[in-house]
N, C-alpha and C positions, 0 to 999 in steps of 0.2 A: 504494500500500500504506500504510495506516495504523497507526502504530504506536502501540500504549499500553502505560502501566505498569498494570499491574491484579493484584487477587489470584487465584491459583490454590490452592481448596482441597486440600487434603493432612491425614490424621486420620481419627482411627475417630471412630464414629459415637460422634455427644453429646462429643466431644472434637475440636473443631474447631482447625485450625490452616493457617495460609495462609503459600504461599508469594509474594512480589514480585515479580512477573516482566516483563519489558520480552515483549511479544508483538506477531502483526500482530493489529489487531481483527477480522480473518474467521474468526481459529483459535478453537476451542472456549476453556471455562474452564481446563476442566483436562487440555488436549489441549495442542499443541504450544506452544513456547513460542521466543524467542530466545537468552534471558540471565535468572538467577536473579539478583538484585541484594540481597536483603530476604528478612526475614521477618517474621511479626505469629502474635502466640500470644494469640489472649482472655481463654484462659482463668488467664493470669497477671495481678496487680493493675494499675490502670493505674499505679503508678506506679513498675513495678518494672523496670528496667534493660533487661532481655534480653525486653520485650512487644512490642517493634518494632524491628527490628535494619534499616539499610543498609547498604549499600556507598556512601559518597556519592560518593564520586568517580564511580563508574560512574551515577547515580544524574543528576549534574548534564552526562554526556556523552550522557546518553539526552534529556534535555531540550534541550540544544542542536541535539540532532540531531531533534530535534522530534516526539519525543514527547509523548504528551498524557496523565496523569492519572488516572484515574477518581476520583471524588468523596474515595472512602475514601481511599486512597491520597495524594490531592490534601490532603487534612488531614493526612494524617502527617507529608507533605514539609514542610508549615507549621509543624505542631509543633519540626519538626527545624532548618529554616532554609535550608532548600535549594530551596524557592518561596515565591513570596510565597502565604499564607497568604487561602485561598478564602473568601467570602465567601458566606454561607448566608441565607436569607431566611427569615422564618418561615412556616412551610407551613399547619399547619391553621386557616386561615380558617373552615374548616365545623363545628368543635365550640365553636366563641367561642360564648356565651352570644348568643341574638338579641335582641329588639328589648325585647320584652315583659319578659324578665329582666334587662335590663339598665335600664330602667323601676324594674323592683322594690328590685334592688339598690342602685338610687342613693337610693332612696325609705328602704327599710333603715337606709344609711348615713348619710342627711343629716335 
């Protein structure tokens, strides 16, 4: 059985709000769950107190106990100090300017 921290939506529609839940990863999103530990509101500023709320203690007993993450979540816990903080790669390779524009641009600039 796999366990993750992941989020479970909860909120009306165009008002989204998640709750942090420790689940197994068979169970649906927003179907059963283990332990509520968190929450995360978007739609508050980022930098306003109550946008992502833990429990850390339970939070660093669900890691020990080996749980795993999901990305979103995996950033919060870094934010907070309670994992070390994931490490993101930059994705779109496929809208970088190609060969020809990047020719022009240097041409442009130099």
């Amino acid at each position: 059985m796999g366990i993750k921290i992941r989020l479970a939506r909860a909120g009306a529609k165009r008002r989204p709000y998640y709750h942090i839940v420790v689940a197994d990863s068979r169970s649906p999103r927003d179907g059963r769950f283990i332990e509520k530990i968190g929450s995360y509101d978007p739609m508050l500023p980022s930098d306003h107190a109550d946008r992502i709320r833990l429990q850390s203690e339970r939070v660093t007993h669900w890691l020990s106990e080996g749980a795993l993450a999901t990305d979103r979540v995996a950033k919060f816990l870094g934010h907070a100090g309670l994992a070390p903080m994931p490490v993101f790669v930059e994705q779109p390779k496929q809208s970088a300017p190609k060969k020809k524009a990047q020719e022009r641009a240097a041409k442009a600039a130099g």
